[in-house]
C-alpha positions in Angstrom: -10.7 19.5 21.0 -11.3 21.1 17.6 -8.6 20.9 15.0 -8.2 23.0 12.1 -8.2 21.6 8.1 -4.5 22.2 8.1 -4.0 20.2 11.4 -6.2 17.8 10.3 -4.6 16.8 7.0 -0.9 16.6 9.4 -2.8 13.9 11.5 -4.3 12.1 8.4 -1.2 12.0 6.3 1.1 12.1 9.0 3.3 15.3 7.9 4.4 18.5 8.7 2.4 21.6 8.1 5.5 22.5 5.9 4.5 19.8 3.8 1.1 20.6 3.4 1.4 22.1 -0.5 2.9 18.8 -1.5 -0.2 17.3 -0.4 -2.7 20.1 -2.0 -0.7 19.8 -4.9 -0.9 15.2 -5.1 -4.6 14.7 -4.1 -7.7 15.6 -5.3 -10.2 17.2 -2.7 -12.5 13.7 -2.6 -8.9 12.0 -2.1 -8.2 14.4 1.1 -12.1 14.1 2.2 -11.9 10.2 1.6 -8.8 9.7 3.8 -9.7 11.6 6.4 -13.2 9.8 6.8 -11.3 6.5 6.9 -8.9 7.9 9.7 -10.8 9.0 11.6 -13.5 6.2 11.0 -10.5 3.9 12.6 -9.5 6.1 15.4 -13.4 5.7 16.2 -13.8 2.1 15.8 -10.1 1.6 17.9 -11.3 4.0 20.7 -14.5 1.9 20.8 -12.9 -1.4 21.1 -10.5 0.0 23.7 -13.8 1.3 25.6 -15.5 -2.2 25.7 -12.1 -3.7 26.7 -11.6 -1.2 29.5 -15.3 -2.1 31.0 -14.7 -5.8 30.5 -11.4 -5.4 32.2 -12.7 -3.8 35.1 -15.8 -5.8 35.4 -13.2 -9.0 36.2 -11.2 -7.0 38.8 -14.2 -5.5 40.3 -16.3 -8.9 40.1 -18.7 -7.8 37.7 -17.4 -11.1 36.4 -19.6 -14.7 36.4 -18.5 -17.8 37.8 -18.4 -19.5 34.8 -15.5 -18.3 33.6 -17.1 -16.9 30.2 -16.3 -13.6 28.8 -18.1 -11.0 30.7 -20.4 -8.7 28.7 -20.4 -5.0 29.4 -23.6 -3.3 31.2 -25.3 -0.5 29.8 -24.8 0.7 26.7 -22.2 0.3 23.9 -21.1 3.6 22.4 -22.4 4.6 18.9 -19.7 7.2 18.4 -16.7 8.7 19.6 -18.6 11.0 21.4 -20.7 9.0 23.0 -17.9 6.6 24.4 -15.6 10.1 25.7 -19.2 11.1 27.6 -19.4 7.1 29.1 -16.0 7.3 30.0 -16.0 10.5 31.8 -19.0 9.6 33.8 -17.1 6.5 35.2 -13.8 8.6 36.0 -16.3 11.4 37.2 
């Protein structure tokens, strides 16, 4: 899914695309450019976490577990990006 600049900025500020020319009007471009690399940078890093917690959550129900009782540590690989963890995900759902 592709979003435009305009839908974008809504997500990152969290407005209205009727308030958009308040926003053009407060920040500076490296303001809008900064915020939105933050934002997203979060979204990325929470999407990630949520990834590895799903695949240690599933290797307890399915016994991927040990007997230990320690935390069980993912297989494979760890996702770099957001990407990356959608293309994992969809091959276990696939």
């Amino acid at each position: 899914m592709k979003l435009s600049f305009e839908e974008r900025l809504c997500f990152v500020f969290e407005t209205a695309p009727s308030r958009l020319p308040e926003i053009f009007w407060s920040y500076t471009d490296h303001d809008i450019k900064t915020q939105t690399k933050l934002k997203l940078g979060l979204r990325v890093v929470t999407m990630t976490q949520e990834y590895v917690t799903l695949l240690n959550a599933a290797g307890a129900i399915f016994g991927g577990g040990n007997s230990k009782g320690t935390k069980a540590t993912p297989k494979g690989r760890i996702p770099k990006d957001e990407n990356e963890a959608m293309a994992l995900a969809q091959a276990v759902f696939s």
